[in-house]
N, C-alpha and C positions, 0 to 999 in steps of 0.2 A: 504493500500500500504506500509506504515511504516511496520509491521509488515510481509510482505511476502516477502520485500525488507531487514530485520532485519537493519533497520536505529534506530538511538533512536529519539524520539521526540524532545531531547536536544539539537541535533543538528543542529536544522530547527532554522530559526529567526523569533523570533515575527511578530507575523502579525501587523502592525497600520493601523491606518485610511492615508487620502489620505492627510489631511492635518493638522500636527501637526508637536511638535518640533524633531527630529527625532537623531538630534545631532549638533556638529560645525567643520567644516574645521578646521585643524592644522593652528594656525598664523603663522608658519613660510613659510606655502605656499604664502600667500597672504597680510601677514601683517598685520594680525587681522582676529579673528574667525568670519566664518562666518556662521551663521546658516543656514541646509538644513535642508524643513521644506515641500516640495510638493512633493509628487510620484504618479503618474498616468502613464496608459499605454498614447501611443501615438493620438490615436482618442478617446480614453475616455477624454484627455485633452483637445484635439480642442474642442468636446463639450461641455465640461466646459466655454473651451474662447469666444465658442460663446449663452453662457449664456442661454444656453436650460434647464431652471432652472423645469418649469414646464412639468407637464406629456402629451403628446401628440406633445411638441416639437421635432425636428428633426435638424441635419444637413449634410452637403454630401462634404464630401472632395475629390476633383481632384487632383490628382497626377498622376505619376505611374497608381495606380491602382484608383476605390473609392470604399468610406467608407461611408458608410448611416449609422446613430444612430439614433434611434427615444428614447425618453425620458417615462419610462413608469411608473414612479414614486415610489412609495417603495414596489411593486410587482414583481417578476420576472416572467417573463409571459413567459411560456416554449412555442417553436414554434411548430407550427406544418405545416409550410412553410420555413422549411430549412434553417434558420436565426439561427445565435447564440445568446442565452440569456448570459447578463454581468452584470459587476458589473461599474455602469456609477462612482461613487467614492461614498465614505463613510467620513463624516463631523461631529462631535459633537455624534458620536454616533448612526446616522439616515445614513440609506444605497440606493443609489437610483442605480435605474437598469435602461438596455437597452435592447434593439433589435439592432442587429450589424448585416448586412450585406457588404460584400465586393466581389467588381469585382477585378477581377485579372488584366485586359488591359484596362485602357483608356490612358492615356497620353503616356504610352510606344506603343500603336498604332502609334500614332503622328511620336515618332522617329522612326518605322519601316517603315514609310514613306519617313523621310529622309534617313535613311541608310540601309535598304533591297531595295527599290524600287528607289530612286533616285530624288524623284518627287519634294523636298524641300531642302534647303540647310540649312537650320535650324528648329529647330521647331517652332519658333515665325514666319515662314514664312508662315505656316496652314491656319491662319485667312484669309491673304491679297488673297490666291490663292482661300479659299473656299467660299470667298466674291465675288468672279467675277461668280459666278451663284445664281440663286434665291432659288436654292434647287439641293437634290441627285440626282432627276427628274429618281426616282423609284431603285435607288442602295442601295443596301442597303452591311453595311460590318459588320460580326460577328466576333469578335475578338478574337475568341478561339485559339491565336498561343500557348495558354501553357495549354488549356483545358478552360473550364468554374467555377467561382465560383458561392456565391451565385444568385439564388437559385439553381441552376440548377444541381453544383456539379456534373459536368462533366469534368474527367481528359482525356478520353478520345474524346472530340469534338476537332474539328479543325477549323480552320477559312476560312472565306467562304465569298468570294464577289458573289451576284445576282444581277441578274437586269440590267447587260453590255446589250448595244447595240453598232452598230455605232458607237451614236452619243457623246457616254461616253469618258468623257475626266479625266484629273488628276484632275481637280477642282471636277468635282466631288463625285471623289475617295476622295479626300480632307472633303470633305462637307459629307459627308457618314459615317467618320472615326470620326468625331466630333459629328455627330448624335448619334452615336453606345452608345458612354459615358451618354446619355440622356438616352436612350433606356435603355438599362441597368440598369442605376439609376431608373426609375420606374419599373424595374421588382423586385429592392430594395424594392420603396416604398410600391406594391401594395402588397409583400409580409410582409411586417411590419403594414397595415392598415386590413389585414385579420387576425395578430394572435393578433391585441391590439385592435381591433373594435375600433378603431378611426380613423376618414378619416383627412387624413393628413393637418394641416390648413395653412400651409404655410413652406418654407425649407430655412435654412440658410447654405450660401456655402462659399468655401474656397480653397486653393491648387492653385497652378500654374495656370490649364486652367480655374478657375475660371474667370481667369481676358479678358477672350474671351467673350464678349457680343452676337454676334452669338451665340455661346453654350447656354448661360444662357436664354437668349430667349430662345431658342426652345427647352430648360429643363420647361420652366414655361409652353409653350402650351400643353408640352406631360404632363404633372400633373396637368394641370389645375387649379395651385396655383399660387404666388405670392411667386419668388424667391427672396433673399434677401442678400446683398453682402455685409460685412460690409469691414469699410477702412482698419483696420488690417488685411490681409489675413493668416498672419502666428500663426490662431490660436491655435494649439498644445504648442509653446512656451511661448503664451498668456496667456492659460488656467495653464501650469504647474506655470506659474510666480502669477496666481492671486490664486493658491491652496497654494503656500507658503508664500504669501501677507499676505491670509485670518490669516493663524498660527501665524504670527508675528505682527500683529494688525494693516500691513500697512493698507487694508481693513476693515471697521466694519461686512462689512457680504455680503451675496449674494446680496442686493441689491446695495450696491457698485458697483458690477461688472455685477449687469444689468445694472445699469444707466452708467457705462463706455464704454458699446459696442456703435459703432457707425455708422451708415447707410453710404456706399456709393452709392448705386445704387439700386432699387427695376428692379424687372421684371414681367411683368405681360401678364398672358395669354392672348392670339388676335387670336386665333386658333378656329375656328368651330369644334365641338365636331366631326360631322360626318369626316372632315379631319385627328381630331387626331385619332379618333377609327380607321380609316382606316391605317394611318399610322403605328399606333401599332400593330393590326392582321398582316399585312404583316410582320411588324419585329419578331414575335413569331413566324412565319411560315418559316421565314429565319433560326431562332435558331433551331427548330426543325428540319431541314434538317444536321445543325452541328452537332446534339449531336450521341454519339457514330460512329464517323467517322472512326478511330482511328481501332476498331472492325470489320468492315466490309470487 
């Protein structure tokens, strides 16, 4: 690309590792130099923070959109289920890789709740209204208002509620719309447990709607794992604060910063397989009426 683009090489900046000394702030900014010493992308770092040190770890960030990484050690395992292969960071010279999957709509579903449809007047309001039924009770909502990302890789699908009847109320449209982020997250997992043949042993979670216990239940039944919430949620800041720790000797090493992560709540599946299998075929059979909408 240098060469067809006629760039010089010279021009580029050295590549580092993820955590080293990189340089210092100007003292006149802050009153004394300070060393910037961590660079990671944004969910390479949550991973880090949530100490997914070993190969077949995962974790799944809620936002906006999520972000599933599964940890697949110092192989880069090229996919062949429409996942992105990365670079999870690079440490002392040893390089560890991922598997990156990302949804484009979960959390921003939420606010198209409150402000396309009307049905919330905040988004922390989601929980209380999709608490007041036991279930979608068969609705299901595909969130493709801007297309599908992984796997699906649909610019063209749209989003699509099934499953109205009668007796279908906002709760649970509510409760459907909080599902969807589940659903999705394992169409992550199941596509990251097929290119790394490892079944996924348990997921650690993060972002805003993590802190929905409804969600995270009914993410642990649909994976049939044991989800895992630690007390720092804001692991991205976490993970780049403990890459520029590690540089500056605040930390001795990766075990530092496993033994500093800390459990707020587990989740553990109570789901009958034949419930979740059903629930899942229905929702692959939802997405499959979405994709190429757009087209038709």
């Amino acid at each position: 690309m240098l060469k067809i683009l006629d760039v010089p090489r010279a021009m580029l900046p050295q590549v580092k590792s993820s955590s080293e000394l990189y340089g210092e702030t100007d003292a006149d900014v802050f009153g004394s130099p300070i060393p910037i010493a961590g660079c990671a992308g944004d969910q390479q770092a949550a991973t880090f923070g949530q100490a997914c040190f070993k190969p077949g770890s995962a974790k799944n960030t809620y936002g906006t959109g999520c972000f599933m990484l599964l940890n697949t050690g110092e192989k880069a395992v090229e996919s062949k289920n429409r996942l992105l292969t990365t670079v999870g960071w690079t440490i002392g010279g040893k390089t560890t890789y991922c598997l990156e999957g990302s949804v484009f709509i979960a959390g921003a579903a939420v606010q198209w709740l409150r402000d396309g449809l009307g049905i919330i007047k905040s988004s922390a309001d989601v929980q209380a209204l999709a608490a007041t039924v036991p279930d979608s009770d068969g609705v299901y909502f595909v969130p493709a208002l801007v297309g599908l990302g992984a796997p699906a890789w649909d610019a063209q699908a749209r989003g699509m509620i099934i499953g109205i009847t009668r007796g279908t109320t906002a709760a649970h449209l509510a409760r459907a719309t909080l599902d969807s982020m589940a659903f999705q997250s394992r169409d992550l997992a199941e596509a990251m447990e097929l290119d790394s043949g490892v079944r996924l042993a348990g997921l650690r979670v993060d972002g805003g709607a993590s802190v929905n216990d409804a969600l995270m239940q009914f993410q642990a039944n649909l994976l049939d794992v044991t989800v895992c919430r630690p007390v720092v949620s804001e692991t991205t800041a976490l993970g780049a604060a403990y890459l520029a720790g590690l540089a500056v000797g605040y930390w001795n090493g990766l075990d530092d910063v496993t033994n500093n992560w800390a459990l707020d709540r587990e989740f553990h599946s109570n789901m009958a397989s034949a419930e979740r299998d059903q629930l899942y075929r229905n929702w692959k059979r939802a997405v499959e009426r979405s994709l190429q909408w757009a087209n038709d």
